[in-house]
PyMOL commands that place a pseudoatom at each C-alpha (Angstrom):
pseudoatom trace, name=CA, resn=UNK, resi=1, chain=A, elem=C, hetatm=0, pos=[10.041, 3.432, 40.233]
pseudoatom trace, name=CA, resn=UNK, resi=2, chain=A, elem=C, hetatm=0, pos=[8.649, 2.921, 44.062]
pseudoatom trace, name=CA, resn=UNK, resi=3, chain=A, elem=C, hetatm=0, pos=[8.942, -0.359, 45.402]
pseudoatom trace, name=CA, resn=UNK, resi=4, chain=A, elem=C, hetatm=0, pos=[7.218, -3.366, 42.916]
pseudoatom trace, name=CA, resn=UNK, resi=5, chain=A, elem=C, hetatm=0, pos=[3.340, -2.015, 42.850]
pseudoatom trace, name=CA, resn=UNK, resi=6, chain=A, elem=C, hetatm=0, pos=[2.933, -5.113, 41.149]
pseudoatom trace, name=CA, resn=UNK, resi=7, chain=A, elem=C, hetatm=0, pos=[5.080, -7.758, 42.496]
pseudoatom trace, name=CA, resn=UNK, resi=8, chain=A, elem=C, hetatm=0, pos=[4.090, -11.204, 39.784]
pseudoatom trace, name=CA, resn=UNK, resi=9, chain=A, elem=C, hetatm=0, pos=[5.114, -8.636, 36.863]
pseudoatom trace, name=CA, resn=UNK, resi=10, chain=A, elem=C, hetatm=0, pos=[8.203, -8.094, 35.980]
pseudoatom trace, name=CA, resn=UNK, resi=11, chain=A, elem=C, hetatm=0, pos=[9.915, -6.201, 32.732]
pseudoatom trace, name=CA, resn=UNK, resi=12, chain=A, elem=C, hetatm=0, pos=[12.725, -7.991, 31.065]
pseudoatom trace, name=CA, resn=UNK, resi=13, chain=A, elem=C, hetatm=0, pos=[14.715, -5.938, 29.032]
pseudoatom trace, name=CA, resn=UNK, resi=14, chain=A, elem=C, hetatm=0, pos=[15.306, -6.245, 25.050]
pseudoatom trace, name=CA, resn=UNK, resi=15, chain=A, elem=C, hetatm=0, pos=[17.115, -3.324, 24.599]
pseudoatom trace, name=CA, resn=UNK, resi=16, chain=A, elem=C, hetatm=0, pos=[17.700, 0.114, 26.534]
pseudoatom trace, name=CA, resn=UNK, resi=17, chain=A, elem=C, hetatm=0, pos=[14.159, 1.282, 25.627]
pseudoatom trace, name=CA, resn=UNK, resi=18, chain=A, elem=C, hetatm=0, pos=[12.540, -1.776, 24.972]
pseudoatom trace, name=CA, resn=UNK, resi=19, chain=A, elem=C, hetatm=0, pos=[11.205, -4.796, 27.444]
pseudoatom trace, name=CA, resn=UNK, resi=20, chain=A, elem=C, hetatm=0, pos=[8.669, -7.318, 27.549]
pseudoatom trace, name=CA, resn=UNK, resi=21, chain=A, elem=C, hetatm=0, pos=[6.280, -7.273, 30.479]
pseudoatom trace, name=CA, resn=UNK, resi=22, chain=A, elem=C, hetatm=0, pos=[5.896, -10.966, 31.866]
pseudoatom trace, name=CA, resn=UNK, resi=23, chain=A, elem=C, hetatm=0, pos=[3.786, -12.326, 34.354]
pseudoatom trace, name=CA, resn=UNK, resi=24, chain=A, elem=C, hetatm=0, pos=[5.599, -14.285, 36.853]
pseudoatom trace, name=CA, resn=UNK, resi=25, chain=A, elem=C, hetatm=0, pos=[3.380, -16.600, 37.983]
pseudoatom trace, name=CA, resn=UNK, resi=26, chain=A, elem=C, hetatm=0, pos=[3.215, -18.437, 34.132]
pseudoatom trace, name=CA, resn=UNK, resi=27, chain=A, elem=C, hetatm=0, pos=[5.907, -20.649, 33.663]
pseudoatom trace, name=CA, resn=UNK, resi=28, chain=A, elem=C, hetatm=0, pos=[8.628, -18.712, 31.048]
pseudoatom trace, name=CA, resn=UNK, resi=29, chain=A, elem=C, hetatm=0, pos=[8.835, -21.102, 28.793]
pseudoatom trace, name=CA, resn=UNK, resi=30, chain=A, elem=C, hetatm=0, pos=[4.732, -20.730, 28.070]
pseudoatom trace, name=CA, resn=UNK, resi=31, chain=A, elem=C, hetatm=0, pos=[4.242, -17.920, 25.734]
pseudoatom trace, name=CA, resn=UNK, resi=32, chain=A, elem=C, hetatm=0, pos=[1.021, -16.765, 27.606]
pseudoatom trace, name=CA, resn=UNK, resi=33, chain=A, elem=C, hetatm=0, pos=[3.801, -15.310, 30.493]
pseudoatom trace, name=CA, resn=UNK, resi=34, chain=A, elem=C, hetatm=0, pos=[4.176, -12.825, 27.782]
pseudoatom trace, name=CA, resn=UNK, resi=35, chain=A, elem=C, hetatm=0, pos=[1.752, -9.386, 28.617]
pseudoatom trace, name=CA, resn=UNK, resi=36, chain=A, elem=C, hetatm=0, pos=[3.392, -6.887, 26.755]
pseudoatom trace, name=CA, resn=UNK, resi=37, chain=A, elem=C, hetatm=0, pos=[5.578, -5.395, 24.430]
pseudoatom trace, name=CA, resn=UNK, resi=38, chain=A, elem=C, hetatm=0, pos=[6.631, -2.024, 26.164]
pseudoatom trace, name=CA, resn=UNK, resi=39, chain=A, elem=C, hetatm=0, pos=[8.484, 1.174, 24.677]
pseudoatom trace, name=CA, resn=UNK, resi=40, chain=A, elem=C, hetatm=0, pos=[10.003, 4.248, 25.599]
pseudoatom trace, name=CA, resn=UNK, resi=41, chain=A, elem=C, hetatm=0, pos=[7.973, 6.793, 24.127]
pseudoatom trace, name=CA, resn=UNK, resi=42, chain=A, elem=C, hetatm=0, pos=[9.907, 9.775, 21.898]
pseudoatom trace, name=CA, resn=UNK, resi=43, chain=A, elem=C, hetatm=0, pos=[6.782, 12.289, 23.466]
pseudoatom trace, name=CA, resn=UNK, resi=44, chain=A, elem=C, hetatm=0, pos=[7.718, 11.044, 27.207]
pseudoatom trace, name=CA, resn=UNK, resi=45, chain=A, elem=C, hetatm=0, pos=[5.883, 7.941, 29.170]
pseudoatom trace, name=CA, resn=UNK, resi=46, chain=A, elem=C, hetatm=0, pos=[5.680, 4.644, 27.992]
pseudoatom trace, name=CA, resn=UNK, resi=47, chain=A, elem=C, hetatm=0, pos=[3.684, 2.604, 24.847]
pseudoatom trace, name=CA, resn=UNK, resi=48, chain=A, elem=C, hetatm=0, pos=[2.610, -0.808, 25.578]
pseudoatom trace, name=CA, resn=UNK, resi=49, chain=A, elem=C, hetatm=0, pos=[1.131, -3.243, 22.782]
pseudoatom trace, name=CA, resn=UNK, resi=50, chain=A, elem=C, hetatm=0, pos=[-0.735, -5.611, 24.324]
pseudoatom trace, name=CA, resn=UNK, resi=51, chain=A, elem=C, hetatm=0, pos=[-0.314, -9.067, 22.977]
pseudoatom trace, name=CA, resn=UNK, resi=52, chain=A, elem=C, hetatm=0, pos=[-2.353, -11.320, 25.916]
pseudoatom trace, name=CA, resn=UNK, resi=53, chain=A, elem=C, hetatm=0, pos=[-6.286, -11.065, 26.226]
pseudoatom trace, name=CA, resn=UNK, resi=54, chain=A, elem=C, hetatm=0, pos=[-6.697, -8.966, 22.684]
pseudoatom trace, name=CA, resn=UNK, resi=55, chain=A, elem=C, hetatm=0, pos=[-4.848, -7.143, 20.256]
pseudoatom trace, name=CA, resn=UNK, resi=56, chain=A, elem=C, hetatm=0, pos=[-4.298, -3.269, 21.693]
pseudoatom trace, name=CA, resn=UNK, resi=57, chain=A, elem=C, hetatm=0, pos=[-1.923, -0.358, 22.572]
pseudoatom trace, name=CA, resn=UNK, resi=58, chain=A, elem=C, hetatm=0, pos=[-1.988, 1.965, 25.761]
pseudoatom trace, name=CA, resn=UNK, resi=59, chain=A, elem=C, hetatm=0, pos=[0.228, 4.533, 26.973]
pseudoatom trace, name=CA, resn=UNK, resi=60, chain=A, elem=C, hetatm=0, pos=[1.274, 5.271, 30.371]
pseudoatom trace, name=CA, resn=UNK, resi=61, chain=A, elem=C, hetatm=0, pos=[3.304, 8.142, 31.737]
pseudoatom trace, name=CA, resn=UNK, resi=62, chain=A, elem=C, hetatm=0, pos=[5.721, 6.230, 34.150]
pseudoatom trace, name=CA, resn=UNK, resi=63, chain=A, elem=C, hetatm=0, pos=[6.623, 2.617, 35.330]
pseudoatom trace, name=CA, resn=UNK, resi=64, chain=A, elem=C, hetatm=0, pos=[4.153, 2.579, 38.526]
pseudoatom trace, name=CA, resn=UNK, resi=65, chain=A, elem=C, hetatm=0, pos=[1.248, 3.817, 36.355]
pseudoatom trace, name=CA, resn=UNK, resi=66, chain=A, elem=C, hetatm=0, pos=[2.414, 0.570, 33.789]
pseudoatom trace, name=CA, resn=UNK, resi=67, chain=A, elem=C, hetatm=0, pos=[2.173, -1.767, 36.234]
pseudoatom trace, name=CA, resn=UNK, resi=68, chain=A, elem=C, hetatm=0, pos=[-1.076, -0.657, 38.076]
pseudoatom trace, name=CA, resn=UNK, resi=69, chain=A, elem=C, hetatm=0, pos=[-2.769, -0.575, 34.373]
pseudoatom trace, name=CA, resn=UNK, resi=70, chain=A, elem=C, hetatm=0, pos=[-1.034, -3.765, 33.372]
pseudoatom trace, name=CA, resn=UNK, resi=71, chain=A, elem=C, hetatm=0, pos=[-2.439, -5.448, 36.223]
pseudoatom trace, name=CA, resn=UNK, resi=72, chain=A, elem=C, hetatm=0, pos=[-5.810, -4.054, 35.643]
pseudoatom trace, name=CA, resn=UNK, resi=73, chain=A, elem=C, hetatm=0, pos=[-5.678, -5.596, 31.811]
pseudoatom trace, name=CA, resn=UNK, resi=74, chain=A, elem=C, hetatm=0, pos=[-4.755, -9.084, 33.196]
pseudoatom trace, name=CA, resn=UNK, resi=75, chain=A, elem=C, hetatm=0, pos=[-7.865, -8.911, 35.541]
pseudoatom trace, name=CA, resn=UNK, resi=76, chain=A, elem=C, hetatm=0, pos=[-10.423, -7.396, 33.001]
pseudoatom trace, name=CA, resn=UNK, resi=77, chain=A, elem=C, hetatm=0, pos=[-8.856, -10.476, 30.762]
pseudoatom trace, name=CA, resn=UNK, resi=78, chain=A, elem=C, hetatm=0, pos=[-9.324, -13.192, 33.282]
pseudoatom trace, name=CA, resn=UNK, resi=79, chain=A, elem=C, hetatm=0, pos=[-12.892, -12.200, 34.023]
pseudoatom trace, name=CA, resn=UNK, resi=80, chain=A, elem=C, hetatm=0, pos=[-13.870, -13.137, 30.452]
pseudoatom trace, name=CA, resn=UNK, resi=81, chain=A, elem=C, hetatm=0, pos=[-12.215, -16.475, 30.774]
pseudoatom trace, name=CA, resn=UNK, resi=82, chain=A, elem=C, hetatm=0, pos=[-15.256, -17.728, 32.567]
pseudoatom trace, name=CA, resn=UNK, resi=83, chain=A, elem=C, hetatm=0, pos=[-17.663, -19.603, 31.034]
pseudoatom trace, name=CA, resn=UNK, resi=84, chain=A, elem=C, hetatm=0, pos=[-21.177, -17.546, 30.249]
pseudoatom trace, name=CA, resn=UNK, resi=85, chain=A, elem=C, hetatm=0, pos=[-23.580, -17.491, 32.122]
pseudoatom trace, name=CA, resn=UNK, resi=86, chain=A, elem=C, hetatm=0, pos=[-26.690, -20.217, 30.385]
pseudoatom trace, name=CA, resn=UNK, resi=87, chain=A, elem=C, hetatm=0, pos=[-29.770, -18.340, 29.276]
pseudoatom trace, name=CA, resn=UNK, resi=88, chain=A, elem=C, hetatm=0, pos=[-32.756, -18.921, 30.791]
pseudoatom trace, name=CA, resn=UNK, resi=89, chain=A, elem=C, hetatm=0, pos=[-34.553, -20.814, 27.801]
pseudoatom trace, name=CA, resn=UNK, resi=90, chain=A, elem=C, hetatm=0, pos=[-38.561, -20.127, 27.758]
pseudoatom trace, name=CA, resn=UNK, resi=91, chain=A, elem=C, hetatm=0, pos=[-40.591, -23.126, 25.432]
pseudoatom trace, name=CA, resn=UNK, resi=92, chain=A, elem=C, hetatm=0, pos=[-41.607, -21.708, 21.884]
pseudoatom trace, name=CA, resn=UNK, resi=93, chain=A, elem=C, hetatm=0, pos=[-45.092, -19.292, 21.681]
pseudoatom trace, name=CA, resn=UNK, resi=94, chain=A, elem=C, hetatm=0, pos=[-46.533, -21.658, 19.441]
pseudoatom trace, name=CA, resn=UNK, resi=95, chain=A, elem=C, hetatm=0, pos=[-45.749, -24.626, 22.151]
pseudoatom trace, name=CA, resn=UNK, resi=96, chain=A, elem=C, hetatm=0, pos=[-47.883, -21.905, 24.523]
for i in range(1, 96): cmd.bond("trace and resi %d" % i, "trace and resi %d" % (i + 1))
show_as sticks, trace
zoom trace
């Protein structure tokens, strides 16, 4: 693995082909710091079931790739944390 693509993740490790991608910047005692559940997969590469921003599974062929993607999961899930935009509300036809 090149040198931390994505430096506020980090993979803590529950076994020798297990971790649990965190985000660093979320206190660890808040289960949102949680991403991740990640895997060594039997075919090669990585699967990762997402538990933050949606149920979901990926799989990524190395660690760099992992990180990159994670990152790009906790962005696409941030950008819906917004509230909507209002609708522009037109009177009734009948009101017309």
């Amino acid at each position: 693995m090149s040198a931390d693509p994505v430096p506020h993740l980090s993979l803590e490790p529950l076994s020798p082909t297990t971790w649990r991608l965190c985000d660093t910047r979320v206190a660890r005692s808040d289960a949102t710091s949680v991403l991740a559940y990640v895997e060594e997969s039997q075919r090669g590469g990585y699967d990762v079931t997402w538990v933050h921003g949606g149920a979901g599974t990926a799989w990524f062929r190395g660690m760099d790739e992992l990180l990159v993607g994670a990152a790009q999961h906790l962005a696409a899930c941030a950008s819906r944390r917004r509230k909507p935009k209002p609708i522009a509300h037109r009177p009734p036809l009948a009101a017309l």
